[in-house]
C-alpha positions as CSV (number, residue, x, y, z in Angstrom):
1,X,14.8,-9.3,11.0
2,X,11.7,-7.4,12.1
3,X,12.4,-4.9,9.4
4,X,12.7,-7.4,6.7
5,X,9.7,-9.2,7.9
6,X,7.8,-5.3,7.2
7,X,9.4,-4.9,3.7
8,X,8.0,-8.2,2.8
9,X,4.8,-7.4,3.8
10,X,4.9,-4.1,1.8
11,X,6.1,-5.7,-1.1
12,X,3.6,-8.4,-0.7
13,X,0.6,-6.0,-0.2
14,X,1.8,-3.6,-3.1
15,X,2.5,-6.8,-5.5
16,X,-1.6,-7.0,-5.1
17,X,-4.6,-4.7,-6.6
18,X,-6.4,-4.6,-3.1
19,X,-4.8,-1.4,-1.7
20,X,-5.6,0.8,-4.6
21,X,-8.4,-1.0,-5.9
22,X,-10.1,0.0,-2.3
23,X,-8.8,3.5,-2.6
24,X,-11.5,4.5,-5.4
25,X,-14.7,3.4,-3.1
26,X,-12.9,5.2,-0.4
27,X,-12.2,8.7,-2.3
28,X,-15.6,8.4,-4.2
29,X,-17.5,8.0,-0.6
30,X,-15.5,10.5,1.3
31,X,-16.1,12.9,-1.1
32,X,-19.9,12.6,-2.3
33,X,-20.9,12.2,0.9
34,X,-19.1,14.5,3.2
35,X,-20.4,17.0,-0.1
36,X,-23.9,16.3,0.3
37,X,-24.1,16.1,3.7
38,X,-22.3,19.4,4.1
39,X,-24.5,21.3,1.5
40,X,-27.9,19.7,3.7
41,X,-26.1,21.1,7.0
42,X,-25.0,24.8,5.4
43,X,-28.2,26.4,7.2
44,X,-27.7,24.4,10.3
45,X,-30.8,26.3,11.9
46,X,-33.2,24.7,8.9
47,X,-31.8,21.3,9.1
48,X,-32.2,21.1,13.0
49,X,-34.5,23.5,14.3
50,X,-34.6,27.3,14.6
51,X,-34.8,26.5,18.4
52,X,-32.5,23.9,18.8
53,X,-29.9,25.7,16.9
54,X,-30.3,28.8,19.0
55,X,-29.9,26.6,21.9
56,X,-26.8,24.9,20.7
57,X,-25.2,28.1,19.6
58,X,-25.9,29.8,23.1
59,X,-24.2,27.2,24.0
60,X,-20.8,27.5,22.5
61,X,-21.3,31.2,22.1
62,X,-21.6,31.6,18.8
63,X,-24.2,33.0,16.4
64,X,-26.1,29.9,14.6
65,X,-25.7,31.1,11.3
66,X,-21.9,30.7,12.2
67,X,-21.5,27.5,13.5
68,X,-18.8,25.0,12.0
69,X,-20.9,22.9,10.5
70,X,-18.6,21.8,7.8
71,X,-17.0,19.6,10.8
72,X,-20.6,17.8,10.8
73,X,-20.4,17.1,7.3
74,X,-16.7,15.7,7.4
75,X,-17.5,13.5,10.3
76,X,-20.5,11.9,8.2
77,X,-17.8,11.4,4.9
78,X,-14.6,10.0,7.1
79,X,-17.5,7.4,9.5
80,X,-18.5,5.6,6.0
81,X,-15.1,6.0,4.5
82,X,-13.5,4.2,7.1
83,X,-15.4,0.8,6.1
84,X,-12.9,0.9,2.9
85,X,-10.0,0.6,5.6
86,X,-11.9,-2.3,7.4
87,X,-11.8,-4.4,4.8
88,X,-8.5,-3.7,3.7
89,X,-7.9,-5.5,6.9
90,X,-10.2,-8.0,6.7
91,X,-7.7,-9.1,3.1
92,X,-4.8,-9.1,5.2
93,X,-4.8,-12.7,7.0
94,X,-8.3,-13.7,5.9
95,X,-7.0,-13.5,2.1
96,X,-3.7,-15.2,2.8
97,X,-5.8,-18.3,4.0
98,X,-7.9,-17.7,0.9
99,X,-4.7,-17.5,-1.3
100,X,-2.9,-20.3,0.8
101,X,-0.3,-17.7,1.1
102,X,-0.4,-17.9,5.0
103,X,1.7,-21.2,4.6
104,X,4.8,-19.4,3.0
105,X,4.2,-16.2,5.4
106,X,4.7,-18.1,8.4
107,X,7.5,-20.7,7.3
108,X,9.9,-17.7,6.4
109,X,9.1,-16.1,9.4
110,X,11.3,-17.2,12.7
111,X,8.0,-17.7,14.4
112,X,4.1,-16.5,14.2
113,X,4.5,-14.0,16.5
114,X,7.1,-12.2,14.6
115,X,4.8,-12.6,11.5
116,X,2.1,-11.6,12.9
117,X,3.5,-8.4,14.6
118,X,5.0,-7.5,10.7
119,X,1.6,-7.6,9.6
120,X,0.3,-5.7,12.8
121,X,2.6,-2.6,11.7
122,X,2.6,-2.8,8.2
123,X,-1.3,-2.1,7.9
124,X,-0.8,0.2,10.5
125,X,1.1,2.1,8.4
126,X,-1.8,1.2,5.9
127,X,-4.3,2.4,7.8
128,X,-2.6,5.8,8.3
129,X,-2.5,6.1,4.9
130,X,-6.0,6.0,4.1
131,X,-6.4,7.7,7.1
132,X,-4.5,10.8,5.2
133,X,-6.4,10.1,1.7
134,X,-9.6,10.4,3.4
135,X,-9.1,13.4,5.7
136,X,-7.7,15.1,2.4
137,X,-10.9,14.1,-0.1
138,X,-13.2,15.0,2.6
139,X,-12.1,18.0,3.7
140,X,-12.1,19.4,0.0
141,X,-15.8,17.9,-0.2
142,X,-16.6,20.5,3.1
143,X,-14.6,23.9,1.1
144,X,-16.5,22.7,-1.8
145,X,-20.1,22.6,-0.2
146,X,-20.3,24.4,3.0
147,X,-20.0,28.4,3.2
148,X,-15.9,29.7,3.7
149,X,-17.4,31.1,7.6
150,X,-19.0,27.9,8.4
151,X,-15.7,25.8,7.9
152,X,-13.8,24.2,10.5
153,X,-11.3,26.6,12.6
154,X,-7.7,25.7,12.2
155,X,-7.6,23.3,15.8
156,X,-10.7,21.8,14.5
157,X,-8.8,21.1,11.1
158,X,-5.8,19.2,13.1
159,X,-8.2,17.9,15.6
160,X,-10.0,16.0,12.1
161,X,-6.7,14.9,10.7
162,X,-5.5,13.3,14.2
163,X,-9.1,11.9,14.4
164,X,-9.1,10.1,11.1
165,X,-6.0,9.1,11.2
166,X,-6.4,7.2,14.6
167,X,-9.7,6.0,13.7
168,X,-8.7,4.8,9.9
169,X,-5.6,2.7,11.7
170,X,-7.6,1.4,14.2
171,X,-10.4,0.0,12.0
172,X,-8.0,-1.3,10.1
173,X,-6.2,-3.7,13.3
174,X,-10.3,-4.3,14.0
175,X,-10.6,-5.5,10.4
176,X,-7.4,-7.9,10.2
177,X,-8.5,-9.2,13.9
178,X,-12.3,-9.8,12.4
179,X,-11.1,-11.6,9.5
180,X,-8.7,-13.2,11.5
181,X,-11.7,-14.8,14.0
182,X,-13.2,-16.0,11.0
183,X,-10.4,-16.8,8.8
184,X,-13.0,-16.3,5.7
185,X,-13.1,-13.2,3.3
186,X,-16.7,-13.3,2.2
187,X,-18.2,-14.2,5.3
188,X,-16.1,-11.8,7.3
189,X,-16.9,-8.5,5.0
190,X,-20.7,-9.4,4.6
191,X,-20.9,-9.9,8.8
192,X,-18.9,-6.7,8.8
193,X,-20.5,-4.5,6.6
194,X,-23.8,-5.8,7.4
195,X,-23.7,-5.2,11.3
196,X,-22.1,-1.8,10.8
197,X,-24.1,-0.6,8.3
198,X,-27.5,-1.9,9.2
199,X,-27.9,-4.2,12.8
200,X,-25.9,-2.0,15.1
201,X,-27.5,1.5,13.7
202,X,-31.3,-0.1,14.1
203,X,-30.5,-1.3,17.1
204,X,-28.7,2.3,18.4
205,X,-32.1,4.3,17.3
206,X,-35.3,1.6,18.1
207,X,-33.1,1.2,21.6
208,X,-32.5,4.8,21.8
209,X,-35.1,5.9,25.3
210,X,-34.1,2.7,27.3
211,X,-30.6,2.5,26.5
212,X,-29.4,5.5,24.4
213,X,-25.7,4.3,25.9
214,X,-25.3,1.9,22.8
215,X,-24.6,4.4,20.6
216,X,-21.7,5.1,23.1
217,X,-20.3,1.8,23.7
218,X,-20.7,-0.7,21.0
219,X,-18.0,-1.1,17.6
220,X,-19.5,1.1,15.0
221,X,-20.5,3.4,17.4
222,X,-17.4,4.2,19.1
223,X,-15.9,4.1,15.8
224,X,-17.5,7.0,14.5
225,X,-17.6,8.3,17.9
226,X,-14.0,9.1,16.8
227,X,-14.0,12.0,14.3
228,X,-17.9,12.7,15.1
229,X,-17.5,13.2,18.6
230,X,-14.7,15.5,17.6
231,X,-17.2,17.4,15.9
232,X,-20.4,16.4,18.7
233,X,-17.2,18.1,21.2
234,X,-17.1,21.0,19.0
235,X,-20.8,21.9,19.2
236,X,-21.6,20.6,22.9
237,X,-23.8,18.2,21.4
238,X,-22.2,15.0,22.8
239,X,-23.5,12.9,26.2
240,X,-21.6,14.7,28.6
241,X,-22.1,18.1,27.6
242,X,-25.5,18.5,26.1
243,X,-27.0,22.0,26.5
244,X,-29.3,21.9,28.8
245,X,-32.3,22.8,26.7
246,X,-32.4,20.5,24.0
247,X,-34.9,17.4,24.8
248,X,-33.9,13.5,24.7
249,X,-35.0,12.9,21.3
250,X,-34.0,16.2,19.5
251,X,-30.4,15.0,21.1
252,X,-30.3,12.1,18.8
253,X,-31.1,14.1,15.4
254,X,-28.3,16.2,17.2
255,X,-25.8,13.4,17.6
256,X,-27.0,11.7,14.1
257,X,-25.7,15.4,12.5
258,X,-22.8,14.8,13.5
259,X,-22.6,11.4,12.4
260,X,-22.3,9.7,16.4
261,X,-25.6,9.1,18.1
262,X,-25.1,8.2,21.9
263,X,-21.6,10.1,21.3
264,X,-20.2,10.5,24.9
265,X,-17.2,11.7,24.0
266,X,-14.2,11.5,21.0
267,X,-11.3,10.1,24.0
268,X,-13.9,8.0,25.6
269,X,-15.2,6.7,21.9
270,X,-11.6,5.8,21.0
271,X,-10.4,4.0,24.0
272,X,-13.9,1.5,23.9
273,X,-13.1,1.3,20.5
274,X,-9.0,0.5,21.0
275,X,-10.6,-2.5,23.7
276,X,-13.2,-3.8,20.7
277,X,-10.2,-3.5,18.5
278,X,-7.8,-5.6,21.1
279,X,-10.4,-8.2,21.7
280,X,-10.8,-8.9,17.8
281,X,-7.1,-8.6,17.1
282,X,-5.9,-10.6,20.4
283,X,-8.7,-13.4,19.4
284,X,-7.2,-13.4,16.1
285,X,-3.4,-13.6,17.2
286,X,-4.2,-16.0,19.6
287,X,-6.0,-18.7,16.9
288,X,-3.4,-18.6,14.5
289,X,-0.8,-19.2,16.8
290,X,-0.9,-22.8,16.6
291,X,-3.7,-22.9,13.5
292,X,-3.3,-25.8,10.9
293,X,-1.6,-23.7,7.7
294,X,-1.1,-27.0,5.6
């Protein structure tokens, strides 16, 4: 039953323009601006500091002309990218209450739960995929803009994929629990594009001497904190292991490089990010269990 409940969804999603509709945004911003941040972050020792840089590369014992900094400029592509993913999941209950689909979704199923949990892994499944697309775009946006010795090494390659790939599926559960809360498309997108984009990031930087933690602990944040704490990992520029010369504030244009201000680390990022994506999505599940569908 479960299996026919996931074909439905499939074929319901794919009947739809929404998935590759979202798909051109998502290439087009994964590309342009993983390739122009990675051609402002080529000569990592202008765009920081000659001194910070030299501290940095001391630091993981390497020369600072040959640091990886094509990972900072795909960690900046994939963090915006995976808005597109977001709001694919914002479509996926919110816009069957918007459609009045919702009605015939949960009559053909046995019960909401088993609906509910169809939905759950099909736009997992989703969110993998974009996941893929947008590792693929942006990573030949970094070969494209950043010098062949400056590219990622082959671990930090896989490291990316698996980064994405959990962050785009998990952004996508956050977005299907958000619109789920709300049970309204417009609303749902402009409260989630506006918080992520703008409220969160002012709040992260005019907050950042009393409580740099933010950065570290709330949605968008730990979000990115994903693939850019992959890459903050990669240069020793995250919370836990900053080097040991680099001041408070130069830590933030640090962090901001790679995309994750107040970075602590990529695990810790994803598992406060995996409890703001529970609390949405078990929120969500829990008010349509017995939510008025007539």
């Amino acid at each position: 039953m479960m299996g026919n409940l996931i074909k439905a969804e499939f074929r319901k999603t794919l009947s739809l323009n929404t998935w590759w509709v979202l798909l051109i945004p998502l290439v087009l911003v994964a590309f342009w601006l993983t390739f122009v941040w990675g051609k402002i972050t080529n000569d990592f020792a202008d765009f920081i500091g000659s001194s910070d840089a030299r501290e940095v590369a001391g630091a993981v014992g390497l020369d600072a002309s040959k640091l990886p900094v094509g990972l900072l400029a795909f960690a900046h592509g994939v963090n915006i990218a995976q808005l597109v993913p977001a709001l694919f999941g914002v479509f996926a209950l919110a816009g069957e209450y918007r459609s009045k689909t919702i009605t015939t979704t949960f009559l053909t199923a046995p019960n909401r739960i088993s609906a509910l949990t169809a939905k759950m892994l099909t736009y997992v499944a989703w969110g993998a995929i974009y996941g893929l697309v947008s590792f693929g775009v942006s990573a030949v946006a970094v070969m494209a803009s950043v010098d062949s010795g400056r590219w990622p090494s082959a671990g930090q390659w896989l490291a990316a994929l698996g980064g994405t790939i959990l962050a785009s599926v998990l952004v996508t559960l956050f977005g299907i629990g958000f619109g789920a809360v709300l049970r309204s498309v417009p609303l749902a997108v402009v409260l989630l594009l506006v918080w992520f984009l703008i409220v969160e990031n002012v709040l992260v930087i005019a907050l950042w001497g009393p409580a740099d933690i933010l950065g570290g602990i709330l949605p968008n944040g730990t979000a990115n904190g994903i693939v850019g704490g992959i890459a903050a990992d990669a240069f020793g520029i995250n919370s836990l292991n900053l080097p040991g010369g680099v001041d408070h504030w130069s830590a933030l244009g640090l962090q901001l490089a790679a995309g994750a201000p107040g970075v602590i680390s990529w695990w810790a990022s994803a598992l406060i990010f995996f409890a703001w994506t529970m609390l949405f999505f078990g929120l969500g599940w829990a008010g349509n269990q017995k939510r008025d569908i007539t």
